[in-house]
C-alpha positions as CSV (number, residue, x, y, z in Angstrom):
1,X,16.1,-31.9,-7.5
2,X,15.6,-33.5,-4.2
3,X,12.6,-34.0,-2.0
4,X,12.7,-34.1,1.5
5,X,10.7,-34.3,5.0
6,X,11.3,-32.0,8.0
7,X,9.8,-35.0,9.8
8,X,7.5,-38.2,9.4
9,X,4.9,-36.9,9.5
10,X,5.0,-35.3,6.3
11,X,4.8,-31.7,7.4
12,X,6.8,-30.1,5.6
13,X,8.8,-30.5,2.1
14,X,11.9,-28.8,1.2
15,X,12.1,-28.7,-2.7
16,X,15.9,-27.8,-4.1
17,X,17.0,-27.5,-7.5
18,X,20.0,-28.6,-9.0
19,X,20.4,-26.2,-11.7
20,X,23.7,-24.2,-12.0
21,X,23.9,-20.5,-12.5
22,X,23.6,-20.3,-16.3
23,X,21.0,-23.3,-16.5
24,X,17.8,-21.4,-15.3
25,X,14.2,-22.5,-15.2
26,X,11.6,-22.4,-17.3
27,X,8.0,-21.8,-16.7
28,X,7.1,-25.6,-17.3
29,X,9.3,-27.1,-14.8
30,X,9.5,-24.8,-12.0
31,X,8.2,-24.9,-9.6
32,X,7.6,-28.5,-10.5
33,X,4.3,-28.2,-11.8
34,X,3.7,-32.0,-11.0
35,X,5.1,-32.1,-7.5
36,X,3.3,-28.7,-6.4
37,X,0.1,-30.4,-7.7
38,X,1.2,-33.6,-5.3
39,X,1.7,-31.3,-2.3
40,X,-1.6,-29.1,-2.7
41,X,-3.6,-32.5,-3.2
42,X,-1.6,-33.8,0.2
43,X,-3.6,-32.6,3.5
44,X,-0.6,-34.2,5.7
45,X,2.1,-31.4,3.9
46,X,1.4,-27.9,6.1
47,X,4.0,-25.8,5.1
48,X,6.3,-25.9,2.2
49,X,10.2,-25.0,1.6
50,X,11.5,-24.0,-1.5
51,X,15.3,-23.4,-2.1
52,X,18.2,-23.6,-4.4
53,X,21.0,-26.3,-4.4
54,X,24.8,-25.1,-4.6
55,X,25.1,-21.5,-4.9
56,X,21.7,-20.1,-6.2
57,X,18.4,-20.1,-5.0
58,X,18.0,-19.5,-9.3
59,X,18.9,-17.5,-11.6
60,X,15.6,-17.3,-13.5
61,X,14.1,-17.7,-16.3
62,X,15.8,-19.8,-19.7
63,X,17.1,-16.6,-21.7
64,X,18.6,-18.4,-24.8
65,X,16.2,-19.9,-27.1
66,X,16.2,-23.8,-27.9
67,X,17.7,-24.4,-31.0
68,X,15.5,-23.8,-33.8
69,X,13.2,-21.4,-31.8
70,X,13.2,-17.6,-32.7
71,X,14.9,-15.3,-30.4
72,X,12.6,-13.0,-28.2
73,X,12.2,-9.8,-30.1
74,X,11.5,-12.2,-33.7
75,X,8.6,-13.6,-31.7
76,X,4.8,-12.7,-32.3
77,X,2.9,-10.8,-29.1
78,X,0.5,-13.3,-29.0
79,X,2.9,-16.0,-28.5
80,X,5.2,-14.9,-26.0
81,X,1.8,-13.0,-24.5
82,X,0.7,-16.9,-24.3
83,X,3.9,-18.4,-23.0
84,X,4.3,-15.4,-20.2
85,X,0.8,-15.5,-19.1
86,X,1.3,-19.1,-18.5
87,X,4.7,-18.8,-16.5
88,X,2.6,-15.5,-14.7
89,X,0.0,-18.0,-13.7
90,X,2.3,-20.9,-12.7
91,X,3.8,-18.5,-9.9
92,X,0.9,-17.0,-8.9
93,X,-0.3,-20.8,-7.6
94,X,2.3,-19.9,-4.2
95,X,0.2,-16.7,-4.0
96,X,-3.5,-18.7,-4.5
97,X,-2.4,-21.7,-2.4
98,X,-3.9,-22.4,1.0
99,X,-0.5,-23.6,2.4
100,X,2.5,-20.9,3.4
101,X,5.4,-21.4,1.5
102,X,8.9,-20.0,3.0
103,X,11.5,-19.2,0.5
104,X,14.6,-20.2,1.9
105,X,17.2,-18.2,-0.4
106,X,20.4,-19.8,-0.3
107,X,22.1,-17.6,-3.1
108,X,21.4,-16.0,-5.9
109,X,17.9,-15.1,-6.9
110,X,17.6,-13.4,-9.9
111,X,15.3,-12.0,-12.3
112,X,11.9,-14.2,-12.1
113,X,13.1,-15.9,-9.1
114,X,13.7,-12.5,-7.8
115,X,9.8,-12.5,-8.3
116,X,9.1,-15.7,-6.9
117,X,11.0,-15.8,-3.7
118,X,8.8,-12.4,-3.2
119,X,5.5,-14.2,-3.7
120,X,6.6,-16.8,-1.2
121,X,4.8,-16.2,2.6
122,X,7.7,-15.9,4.6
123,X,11.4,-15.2,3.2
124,X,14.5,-15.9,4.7
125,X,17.6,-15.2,2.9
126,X,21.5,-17.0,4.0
127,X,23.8,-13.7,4.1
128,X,25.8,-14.7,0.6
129,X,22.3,-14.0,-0.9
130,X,22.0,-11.8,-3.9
131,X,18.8,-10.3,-5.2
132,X,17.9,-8.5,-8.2
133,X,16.6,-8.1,-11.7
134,X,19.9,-7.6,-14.1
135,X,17.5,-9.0,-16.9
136,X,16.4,-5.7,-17.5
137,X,19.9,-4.4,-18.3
138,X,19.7,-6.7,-21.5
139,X,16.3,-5.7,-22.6
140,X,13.9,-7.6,-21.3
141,X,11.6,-6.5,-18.7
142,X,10.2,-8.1,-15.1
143,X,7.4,-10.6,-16.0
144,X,5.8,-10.4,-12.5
145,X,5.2,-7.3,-10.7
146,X,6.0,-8.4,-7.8
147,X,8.5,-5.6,-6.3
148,X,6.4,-2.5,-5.9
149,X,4.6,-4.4,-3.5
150,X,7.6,-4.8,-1.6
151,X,9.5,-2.3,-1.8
152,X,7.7,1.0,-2.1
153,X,7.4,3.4,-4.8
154,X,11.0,5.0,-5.0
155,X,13.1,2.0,-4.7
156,X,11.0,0.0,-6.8
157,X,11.8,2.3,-9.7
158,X,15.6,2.5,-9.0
159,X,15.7,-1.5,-8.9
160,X,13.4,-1.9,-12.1
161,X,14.7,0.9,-14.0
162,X,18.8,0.1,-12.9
163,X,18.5,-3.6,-13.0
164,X,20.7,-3.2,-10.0
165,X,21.2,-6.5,-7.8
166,X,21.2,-5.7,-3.6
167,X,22.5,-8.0,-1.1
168,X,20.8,-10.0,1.2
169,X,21.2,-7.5,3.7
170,X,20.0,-5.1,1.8
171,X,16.9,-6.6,0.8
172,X,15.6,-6.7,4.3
173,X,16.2,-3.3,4.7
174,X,14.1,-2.3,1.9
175,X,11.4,-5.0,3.1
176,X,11.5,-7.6,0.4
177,X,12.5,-10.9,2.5
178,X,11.6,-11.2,6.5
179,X,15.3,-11.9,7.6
180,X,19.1,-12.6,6.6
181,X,20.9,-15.3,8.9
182,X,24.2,-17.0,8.7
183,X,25.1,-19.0,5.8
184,X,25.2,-22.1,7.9
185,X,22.0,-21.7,9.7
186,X,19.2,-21.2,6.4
187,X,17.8,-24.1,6.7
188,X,17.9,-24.6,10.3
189,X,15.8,-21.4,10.6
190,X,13.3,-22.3,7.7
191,X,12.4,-25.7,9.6
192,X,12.1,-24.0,13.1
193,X,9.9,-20.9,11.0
194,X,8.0,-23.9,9.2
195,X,7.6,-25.9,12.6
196,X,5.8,-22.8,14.7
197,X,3.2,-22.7,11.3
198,X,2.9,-26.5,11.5
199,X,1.7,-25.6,15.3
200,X,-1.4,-23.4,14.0
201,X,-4.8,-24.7,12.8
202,X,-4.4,-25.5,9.6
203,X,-7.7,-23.5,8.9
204,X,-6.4,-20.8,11.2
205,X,-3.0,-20.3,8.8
206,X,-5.5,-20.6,5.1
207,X,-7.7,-18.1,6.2
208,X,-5.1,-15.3,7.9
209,X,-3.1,-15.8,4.6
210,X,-5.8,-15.6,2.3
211,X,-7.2,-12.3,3.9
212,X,-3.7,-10.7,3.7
213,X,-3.3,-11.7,0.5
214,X,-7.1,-10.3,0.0
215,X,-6.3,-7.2,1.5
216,X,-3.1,-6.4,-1.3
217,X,-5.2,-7.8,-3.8
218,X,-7.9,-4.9,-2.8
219,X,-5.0,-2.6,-3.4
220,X,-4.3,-3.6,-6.9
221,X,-2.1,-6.5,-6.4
222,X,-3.5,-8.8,-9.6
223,X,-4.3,-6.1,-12.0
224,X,-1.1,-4.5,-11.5
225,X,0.6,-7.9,-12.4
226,X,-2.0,-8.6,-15.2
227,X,-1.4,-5.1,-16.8
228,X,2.0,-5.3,-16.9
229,X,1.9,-8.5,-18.7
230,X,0.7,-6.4,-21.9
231,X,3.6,-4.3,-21.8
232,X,6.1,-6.6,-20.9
233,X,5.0,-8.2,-24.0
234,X,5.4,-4.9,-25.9
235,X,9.2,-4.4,-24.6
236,X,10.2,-7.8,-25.2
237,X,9.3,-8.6,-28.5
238,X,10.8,-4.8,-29.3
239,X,14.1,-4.7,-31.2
240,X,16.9,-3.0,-29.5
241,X,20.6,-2.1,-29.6
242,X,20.9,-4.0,-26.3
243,X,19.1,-6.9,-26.9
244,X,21.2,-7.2,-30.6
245,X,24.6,-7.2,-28.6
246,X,23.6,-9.1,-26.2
247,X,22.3,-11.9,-28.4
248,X,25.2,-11.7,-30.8
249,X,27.7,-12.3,-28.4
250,X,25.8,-15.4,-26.7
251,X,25.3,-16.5,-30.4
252,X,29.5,-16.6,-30.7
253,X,30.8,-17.2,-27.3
254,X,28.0,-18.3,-25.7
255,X,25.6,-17.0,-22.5
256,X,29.0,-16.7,-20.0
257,X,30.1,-14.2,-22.3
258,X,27.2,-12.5,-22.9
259,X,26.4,-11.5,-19.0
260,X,30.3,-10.8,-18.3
261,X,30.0,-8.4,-21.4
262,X,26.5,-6.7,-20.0
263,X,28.2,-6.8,-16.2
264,X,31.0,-4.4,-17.7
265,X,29.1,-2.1,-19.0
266,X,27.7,-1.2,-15.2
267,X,31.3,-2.3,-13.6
268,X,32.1,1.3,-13.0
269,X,28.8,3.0,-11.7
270,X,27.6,-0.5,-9.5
């Protein structure tokens, strides 16, 4: 993880994790519970950028169990209910916060980091980007009902029921990030987005996004996310074929092994 300043005055942070690939986040360290509190508390932060170190924005949520914890589908509803309510909530502070975030998407973002690059206020992906939700191809479905809102109606089914991924360029097509640029020039563009906010009353940039956010909200925005938390809860603590294999073969050969094995099963039709 690394911290740093767009300038001195302290108007902007860039957050990056170091996390490979396979070693995704959990809902009690990302997004850094104890520096997000630090920047809310700071009045001198304006505008805060969150990206990925190496070659992934993230790759989500931590899919294999700690040792000695249950897998998934063994576990009570009301625990994971507890556990994914709080991860819900932990996003949902971007959304609440009176300060713009801009998700600067240097690669890979998949499954809930597919969710919470969308919740960020302004999104601006490098071209190598990938975006997606291949979780759901191994059972397990999208924790934060973020897409539909992005999307529209017919491609948000086709992503969430296909678990397909979409490239950068793609994803602006559709709508779901503001702009691709070169690879080269991510965070060059983030800092020159995050210095025209830093130029607008402070006040001025609250209010305008909390009234947006107000007006999707009107629309259904929370209770769509809060109702889908019940039956995410329902499919993931459901037993199924796919979640079986899936876990078997991360059990013997480990998580690699398990995605290369779900990836082949699509190979032919992606």
């Amino acid at each position: 993880m690394r911290l740093g300043l767009i300038d001195q005055r302290k108007t902007a942070f860039m957050v990056e994790r170091t996390q490979g690939l396979i070693e995704a986040m959990s809902g009690s360290e990302f997004p850094f519970p104890e520096l997000r509190d630090a920047i809310e508390a700071d009045d001198e932060v304006r505008v805060v950028i969150l990206t990925g170190a190496g070659r992934a924005f993230s790759a989500g949520f931590n899919i294999a169990p700690q040792e000695g914890e249950p897998e998934l589908y063994e576990r009570s509803a009301d625990s994971w209910r507890s556990d994914l309510k709080q991860n819900i909530e932990t996003f949902l502070k971007i959304w609440h916060s009176g300060k713009p975030y801009i998700a600067a998407i240097n690669g890979y973002a998949l499954a809930g980091a597919c969710e919470l690059a969308q919740l960020c206020d302004i999104k601006i992906a490098s071209e190598q980007a990938v975006l997606g939700e291949p979780e759901i191809r191994f059972g397990t479905g999208p924790p934060v009902l973020v897409t539909p809102f992005s999307v529209g109606f017919a491609k948000a089914k086709e992503l969430l029921l296909t678990g397909e991924m979409i490239s950068a360029q793609e994803a602006e097509r559709l709508g779901m990030i503001n702009r691709v640029v070169a690879h080269d020039q991510l965070m060059k563009e983030c800092e020159r987005t995050a210095r025209k906010l830093i130029k607008i009353s402070r006040v001025g940039v609250k209010f305008n996004k909390a009234a947006i956010n107000r007006a999707y909200e009107n629309m259904g925005f929370l209770n769509s996310i809060y109702q889908n938390l019940d039956l995410v809860v329902m499919f993931d603590t459901t037993r199924t074929q796919e979640q079986e294999a899936f876990n078997q073969i991360r059990k013997e050969k480990g998580l690699r092994a398990a995605l290369d094995w779900r990836d082949a099963l699509f190979k032919e039709d992606d």
